[in-house]
C-alpha positions as CSV (number, residue, x, y, z in Angstrom):
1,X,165.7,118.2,36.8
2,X,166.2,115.2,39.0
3,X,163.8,113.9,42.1
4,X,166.4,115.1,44.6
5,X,166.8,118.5,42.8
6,X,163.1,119.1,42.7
7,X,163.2,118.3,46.9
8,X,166.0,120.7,47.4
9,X,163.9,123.5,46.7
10,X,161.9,122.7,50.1
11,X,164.8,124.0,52.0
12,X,167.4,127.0,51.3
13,X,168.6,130.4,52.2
14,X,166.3,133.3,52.0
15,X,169.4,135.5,50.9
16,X,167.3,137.4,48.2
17,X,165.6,136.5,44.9
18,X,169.3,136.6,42.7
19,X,171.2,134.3,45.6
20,X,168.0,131.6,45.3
21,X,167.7,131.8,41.8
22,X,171.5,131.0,41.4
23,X,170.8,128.0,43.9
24,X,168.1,126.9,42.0
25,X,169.7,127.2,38.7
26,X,172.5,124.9,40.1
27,X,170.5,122.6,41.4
28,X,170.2,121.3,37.6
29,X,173.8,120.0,38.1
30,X,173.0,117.8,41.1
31,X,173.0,114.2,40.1
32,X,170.8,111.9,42.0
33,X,172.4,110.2,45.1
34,X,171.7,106.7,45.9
35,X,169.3,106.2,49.0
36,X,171.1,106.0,51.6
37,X,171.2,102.4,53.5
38,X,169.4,102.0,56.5
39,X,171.1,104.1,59.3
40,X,171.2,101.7,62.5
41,X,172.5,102.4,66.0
42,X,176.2,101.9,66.9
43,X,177.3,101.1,69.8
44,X,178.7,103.9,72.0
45,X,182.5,104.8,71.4
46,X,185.5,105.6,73.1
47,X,186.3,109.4,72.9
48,X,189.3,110.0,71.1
49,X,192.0,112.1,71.5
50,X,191.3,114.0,67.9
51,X,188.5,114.7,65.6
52,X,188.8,113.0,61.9
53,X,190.6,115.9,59.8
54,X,189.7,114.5,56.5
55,X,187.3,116.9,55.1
56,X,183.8,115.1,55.5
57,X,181.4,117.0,57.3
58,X,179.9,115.2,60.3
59,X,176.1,115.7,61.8
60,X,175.4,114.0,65.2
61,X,171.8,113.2,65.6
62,X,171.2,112.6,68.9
63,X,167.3,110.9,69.5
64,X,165.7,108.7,71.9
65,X,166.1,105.0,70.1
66,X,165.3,102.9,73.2
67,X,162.6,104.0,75.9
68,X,159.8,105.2,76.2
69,X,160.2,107.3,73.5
70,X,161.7,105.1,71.2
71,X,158.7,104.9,68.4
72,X,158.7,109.0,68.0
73,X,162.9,108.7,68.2
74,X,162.9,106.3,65.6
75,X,160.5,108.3,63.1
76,X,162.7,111.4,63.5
77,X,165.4,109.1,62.0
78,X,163.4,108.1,59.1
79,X,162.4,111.4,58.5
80,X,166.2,112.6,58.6
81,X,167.3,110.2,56.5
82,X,164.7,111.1,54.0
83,X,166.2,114.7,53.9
84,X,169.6,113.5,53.2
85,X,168.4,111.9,50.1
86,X,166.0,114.3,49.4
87,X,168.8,117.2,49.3
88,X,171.6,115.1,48.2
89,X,173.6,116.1,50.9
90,X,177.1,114.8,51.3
91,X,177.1,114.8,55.2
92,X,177.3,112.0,56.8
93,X,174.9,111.4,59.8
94,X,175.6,109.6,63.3
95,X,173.0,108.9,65.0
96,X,173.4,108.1,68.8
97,X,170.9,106.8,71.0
98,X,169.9,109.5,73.8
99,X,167.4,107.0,75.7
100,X,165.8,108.3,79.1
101,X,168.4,109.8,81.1
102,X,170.6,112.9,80.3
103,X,173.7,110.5,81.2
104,X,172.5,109.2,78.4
105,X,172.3,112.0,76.6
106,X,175.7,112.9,77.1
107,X,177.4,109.6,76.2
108,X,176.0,110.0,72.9
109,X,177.3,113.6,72.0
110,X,180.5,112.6,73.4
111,X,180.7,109.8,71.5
112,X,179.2,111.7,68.3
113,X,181.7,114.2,68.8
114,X,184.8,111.6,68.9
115,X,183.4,110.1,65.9
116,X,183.9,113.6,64.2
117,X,180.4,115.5,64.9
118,X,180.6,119.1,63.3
119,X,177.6,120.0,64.7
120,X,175.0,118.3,67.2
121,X,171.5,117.8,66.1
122,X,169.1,117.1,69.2
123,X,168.8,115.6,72.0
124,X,164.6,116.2,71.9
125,X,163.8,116.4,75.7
126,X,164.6,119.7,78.0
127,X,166.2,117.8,81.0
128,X,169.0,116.5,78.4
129,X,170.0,119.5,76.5
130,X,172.4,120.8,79.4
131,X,174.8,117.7,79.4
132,X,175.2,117.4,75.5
133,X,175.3,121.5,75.1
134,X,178.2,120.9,77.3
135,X,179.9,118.3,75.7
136,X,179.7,120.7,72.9
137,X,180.9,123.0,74.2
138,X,184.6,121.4,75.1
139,X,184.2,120.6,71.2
140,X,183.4,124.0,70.5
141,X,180.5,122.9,68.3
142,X,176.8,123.9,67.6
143,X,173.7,122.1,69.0
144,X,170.3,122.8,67.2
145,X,168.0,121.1,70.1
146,X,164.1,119.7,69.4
147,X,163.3,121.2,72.8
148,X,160.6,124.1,73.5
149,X,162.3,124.6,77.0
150,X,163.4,128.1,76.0
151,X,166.0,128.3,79.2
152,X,168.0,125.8,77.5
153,X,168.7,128.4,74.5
154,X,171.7,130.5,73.8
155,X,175.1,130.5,73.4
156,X,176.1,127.2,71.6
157,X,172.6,125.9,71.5
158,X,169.7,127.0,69.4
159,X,165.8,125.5,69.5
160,X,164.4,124.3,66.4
161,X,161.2,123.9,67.7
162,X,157.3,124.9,68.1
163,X,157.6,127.0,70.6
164,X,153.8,128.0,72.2
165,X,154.8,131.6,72.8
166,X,154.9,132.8,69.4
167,X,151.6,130.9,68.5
168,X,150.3,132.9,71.0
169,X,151.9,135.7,69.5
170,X,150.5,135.5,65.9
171,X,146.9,134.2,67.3
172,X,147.1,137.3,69.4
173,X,148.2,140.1,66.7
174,X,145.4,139.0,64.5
175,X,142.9,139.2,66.5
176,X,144.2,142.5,67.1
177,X,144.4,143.1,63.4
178,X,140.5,141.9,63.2
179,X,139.5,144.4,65.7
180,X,139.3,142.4,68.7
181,X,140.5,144.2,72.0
182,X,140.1,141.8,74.8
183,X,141.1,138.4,75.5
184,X,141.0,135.8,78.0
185,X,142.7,132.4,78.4
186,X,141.5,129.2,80.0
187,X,144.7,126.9,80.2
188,X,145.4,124.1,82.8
189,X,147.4,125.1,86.2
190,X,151.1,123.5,85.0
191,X,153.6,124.9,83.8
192,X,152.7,125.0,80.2
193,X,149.7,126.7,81.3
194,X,152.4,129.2,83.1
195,X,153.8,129.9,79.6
196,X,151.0,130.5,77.6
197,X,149.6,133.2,80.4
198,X,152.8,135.0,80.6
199,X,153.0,134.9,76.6
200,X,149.6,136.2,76.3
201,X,150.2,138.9,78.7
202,X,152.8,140.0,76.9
203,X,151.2,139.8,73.4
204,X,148.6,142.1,75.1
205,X,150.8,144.6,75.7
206,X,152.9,144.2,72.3
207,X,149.7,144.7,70.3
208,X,147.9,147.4,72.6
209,X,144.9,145.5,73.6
210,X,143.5,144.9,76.9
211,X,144.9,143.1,79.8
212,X,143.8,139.7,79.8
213,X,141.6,137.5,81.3
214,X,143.7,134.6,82.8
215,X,141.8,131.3,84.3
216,X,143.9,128.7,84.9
217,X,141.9,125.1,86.1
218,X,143.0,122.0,87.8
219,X,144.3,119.4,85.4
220,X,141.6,117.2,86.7
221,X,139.3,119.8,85.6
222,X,136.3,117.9,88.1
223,X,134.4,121.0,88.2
224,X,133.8,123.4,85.1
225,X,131.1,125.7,86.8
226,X,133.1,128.4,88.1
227,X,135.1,128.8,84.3
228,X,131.5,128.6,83.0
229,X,130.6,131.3,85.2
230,X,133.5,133.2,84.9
231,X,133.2,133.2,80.8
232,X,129.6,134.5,81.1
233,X,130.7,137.6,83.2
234,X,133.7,138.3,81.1
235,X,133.0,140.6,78.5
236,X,135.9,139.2,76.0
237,X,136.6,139.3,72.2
238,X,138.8,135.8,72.1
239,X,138.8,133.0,74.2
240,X,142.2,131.1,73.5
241,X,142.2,127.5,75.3
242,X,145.5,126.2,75.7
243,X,144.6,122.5,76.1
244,X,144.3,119.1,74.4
245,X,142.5,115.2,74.9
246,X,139.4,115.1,77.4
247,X,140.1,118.5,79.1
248,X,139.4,120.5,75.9
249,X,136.6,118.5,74.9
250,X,134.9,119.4,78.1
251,X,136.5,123.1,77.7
252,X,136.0,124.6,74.4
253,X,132.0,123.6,74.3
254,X,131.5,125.4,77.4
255,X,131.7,128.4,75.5
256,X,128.4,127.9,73.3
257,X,126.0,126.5,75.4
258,X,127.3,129.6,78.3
259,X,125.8,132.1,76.0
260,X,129.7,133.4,75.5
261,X,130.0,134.6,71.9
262,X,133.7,135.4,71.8
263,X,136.0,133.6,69.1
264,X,137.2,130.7,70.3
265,X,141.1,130.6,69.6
266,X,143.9,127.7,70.1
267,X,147.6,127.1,70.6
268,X,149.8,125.1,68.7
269,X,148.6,122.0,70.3
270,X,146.0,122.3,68.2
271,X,148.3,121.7,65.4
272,X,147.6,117.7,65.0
273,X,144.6,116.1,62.6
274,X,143.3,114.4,65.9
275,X,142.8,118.1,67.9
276,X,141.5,120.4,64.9
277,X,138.6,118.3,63.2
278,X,137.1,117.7,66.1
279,X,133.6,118.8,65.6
280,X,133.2,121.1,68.8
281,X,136.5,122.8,67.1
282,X,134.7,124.1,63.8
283,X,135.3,127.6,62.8
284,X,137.7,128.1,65.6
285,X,141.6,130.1,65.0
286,X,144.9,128.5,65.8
287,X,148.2,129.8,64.7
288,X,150.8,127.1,63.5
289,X,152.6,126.0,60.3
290,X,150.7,125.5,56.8
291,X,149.8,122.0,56.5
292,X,150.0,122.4,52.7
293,X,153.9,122.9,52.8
294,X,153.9,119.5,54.8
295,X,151.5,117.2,52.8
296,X,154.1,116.0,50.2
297,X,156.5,114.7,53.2
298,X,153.4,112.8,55.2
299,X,152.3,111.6,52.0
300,X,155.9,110.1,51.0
301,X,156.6,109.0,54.8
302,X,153.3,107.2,55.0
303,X,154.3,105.5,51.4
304,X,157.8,104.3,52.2
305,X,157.2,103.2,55.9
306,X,153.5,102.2,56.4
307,X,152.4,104.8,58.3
308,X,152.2,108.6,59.2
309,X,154.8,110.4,61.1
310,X,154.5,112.1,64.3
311,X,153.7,115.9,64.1
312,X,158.0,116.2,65.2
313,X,159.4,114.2,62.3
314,X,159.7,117.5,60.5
315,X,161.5,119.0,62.8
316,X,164.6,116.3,62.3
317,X,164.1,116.4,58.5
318,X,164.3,120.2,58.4
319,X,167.1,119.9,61.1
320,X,169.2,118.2,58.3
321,X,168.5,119.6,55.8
322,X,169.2,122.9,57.0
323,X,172.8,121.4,57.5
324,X,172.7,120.3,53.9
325,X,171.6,124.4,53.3
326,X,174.8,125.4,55.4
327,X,177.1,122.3,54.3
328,X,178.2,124.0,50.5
329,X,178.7,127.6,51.9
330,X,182.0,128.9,52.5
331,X,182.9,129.1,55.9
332,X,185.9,130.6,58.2
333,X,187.5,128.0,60.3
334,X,186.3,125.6,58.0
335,X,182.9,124.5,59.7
336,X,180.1,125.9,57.7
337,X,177.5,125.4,61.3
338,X,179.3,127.7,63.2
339,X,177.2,130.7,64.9
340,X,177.3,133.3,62.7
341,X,176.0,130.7,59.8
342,X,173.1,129.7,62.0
343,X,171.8,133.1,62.7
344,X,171.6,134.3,59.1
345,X,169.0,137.5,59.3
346,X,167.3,136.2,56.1
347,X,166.7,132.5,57.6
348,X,165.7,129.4,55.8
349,X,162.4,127.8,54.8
350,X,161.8,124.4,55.3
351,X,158.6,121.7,55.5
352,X,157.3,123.6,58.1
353,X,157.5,127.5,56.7
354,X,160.0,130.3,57.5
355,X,162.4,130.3,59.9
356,X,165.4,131.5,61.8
357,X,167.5,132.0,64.6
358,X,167.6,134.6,66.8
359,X,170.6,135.7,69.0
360,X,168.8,134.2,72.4
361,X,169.1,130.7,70.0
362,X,165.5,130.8,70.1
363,X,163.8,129.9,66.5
364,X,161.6,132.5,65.1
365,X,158.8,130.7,62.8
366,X,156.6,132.7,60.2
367,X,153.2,130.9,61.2
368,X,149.5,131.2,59.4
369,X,146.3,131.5,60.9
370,X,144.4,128.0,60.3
371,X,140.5,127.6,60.8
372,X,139.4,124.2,62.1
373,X,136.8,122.2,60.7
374,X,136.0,118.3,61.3
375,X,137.6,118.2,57.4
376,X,140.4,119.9,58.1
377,X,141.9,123.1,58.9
378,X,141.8,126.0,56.2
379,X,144.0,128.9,55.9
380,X,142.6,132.0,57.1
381,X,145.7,134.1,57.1
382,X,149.0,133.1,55.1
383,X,152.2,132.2,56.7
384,X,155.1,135.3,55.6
385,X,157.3,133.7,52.7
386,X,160.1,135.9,54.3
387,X,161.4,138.0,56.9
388,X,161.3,141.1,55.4
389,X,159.2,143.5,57.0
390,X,157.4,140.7,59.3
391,X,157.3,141.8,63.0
392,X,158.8,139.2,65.4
């Protein structure tokens, strides 16, 4: 079985052990593809009056090349074009520079979906999802968006993302499993730290445990005392901190030398070799993807361009390659992206674990329960290997 064949595997349908063993079993046919030649920027294009009807299927990849945010834009392209030669796909991708701006952002759909673009991948930042959704919509195309802005989502767009709810989620309903009853949350006063509290709150009420304790601090954080003394009168279970860099390293020690003996629990930001072996992080929970499923992609990344990727590459190489999933299956109207196609029931699997659609276009991710330590995190509690019977 060829290198590309033996990659395939890292992405396709859960439709049910006899539909993956027939994929799997013609995978063995696949020949392996050249590698594709380096995929450069082109220069924004005219919109033309048609689409290209000559059967090749089309993926816009809409990422910041220039900015700011040009480095991580241009590692989600490697990592992309490491899935198209890692599935042996026969799309062909067209990237488009997105920059800073949602003007931006909208010159490059429109001018991925003149070149032909059966289906948008990106843009990555919230405030540019709205102008390329709606130039995809005029197309009457799909947009699988990086963004965790979960008001962007639904009907022609769909978040493949890590979304900080349903870490919350899964940290929360096994806790729950484990016995523990009450939780409390110390998270910074923006709007992430919104999310996280409303997400918690509802968890709490999912699983049947008791309303939360809810502290959110300045983001200057110049005075811990009154979380230190608030932890020391709370009577909690869990203590989920829903922070990162200098305020967590100030945060999450509190809770030891306050006399608070509650587990301390994180959030998907935790999800990042810098956060989780910090020392003051040992033997603490944190619901995200199994970094086992990932370690052959860093490893290769790091190999072929001198470095490891961001935590978001995967997100662009599972991106494609879940086009590369849809791109063989038959398909009315001839576009295998279309809606229906997108929100398969039994999902796909990809670098990062389990995953599908749901109808509000939000992605529903089968997560594990990792356990930091300054050597790296372990698994406590498996991510699902399907859908079936897993509560979401």
């Amino acid at each position: 079985m060829g290198e590309g064949c033996t990659r395939l595997r890292r992405l396709v349908r859960l439709a049910g052990a006899a539909a993956m063993a027939a994929a799997l079993a013609a995978c063995a046919q696949f020949q392996t593809v050249p590698r594709p030649t380096p995929i450069t920027q082109a220069p924004t294009a005219p919109a033309a009056p048609t689409r290209p009807d000559d059967g090749v299927l089309r993926v816009g990849l809409l990422l910041p090349l220039s900015g700011k945010s040009a480095a991580l834009g241009e590692a989600m392209q490697r990592a992309a074009q490491m899935a198209v030669f890692d599935t042996g796909t026969q799309v062909e991708l067209l990237p488009r520079d997105t920059g800073d701006s949602p003007n931006a952002a909208g010159e490059a759909a429109r001018a991925a979906i003149a070149q032909g673009a059966d289906i948008i991948l990106g843009p990555l930042f919230s405030r540019s999802v709205g102008p390329v959704a709606q130039q995809a919509r005029t197309a009457g195309i799909n947009v699988v968006a990086f963004s965790t802005d979960t008001a962007q989502a639904g009907g022609n767009v769909f978040l493949l993302s890590f979304l900080p709810q349903q870490a919350i989620d899964r940290i929360v309903g096994y806790g729950a499993s484990q016995g523990m009853r009450r939780f409390a949350l110390l998270a910074p006063s923006s709007a992430y730290g919104e999310i996280v509290s409303r997400a918690l709150s509802e968890a709490a009420v999912k699983y049947n445990v008791e309303a939360p304790v809810i502290e959110l601090y300045d983001s200057k954080l110049s005075d811990p005392t009154p979380l230190q003394q608030k932890l020391q009168s709370s009577q909690v279970d869990a203590v989920i901190v829903a922070d990162v860099g200098s305020r967590l390293s100030v945060v999450a020690p509190m809770l030891g030398y306050s006399g608070v003996t509650a587990k301390l629990m994180g959030t998907g930001q935790w999800d990042d070799p810098q956060v989780n072996r910090q020392a003051y992080l040992a033997g603490a929970w944190y619901a995200a993807p199994d970094p086992t499923r990932r370690a052959d992609f860093e490893s290769r990344y790091a190999q072929q361009f001198g470095g490891p990727p961001p935590r978001l590459a995967t997100l662009a190489y599972d991106a494609v390659a879940l086009t590369a999933a849809l791109a063989g299956q038959p398909a009315s109207g001839g576009n295998p992206f279309n809606t229906v196609a997108l929100q398969d029931p039994n999902g796909f699997v990809g670098i990062d674990g389990i995953f599908r659609f749901g109808p509000n276009g939000l992605v529903q991710r089968g997560l594990a329960v990792l356990q930091a330590e300054p050597t790296g995190p372990t698994v406590v509690e498996s991510a699902p290997d399907s859908f079936s019977g897993a509560a979401f």
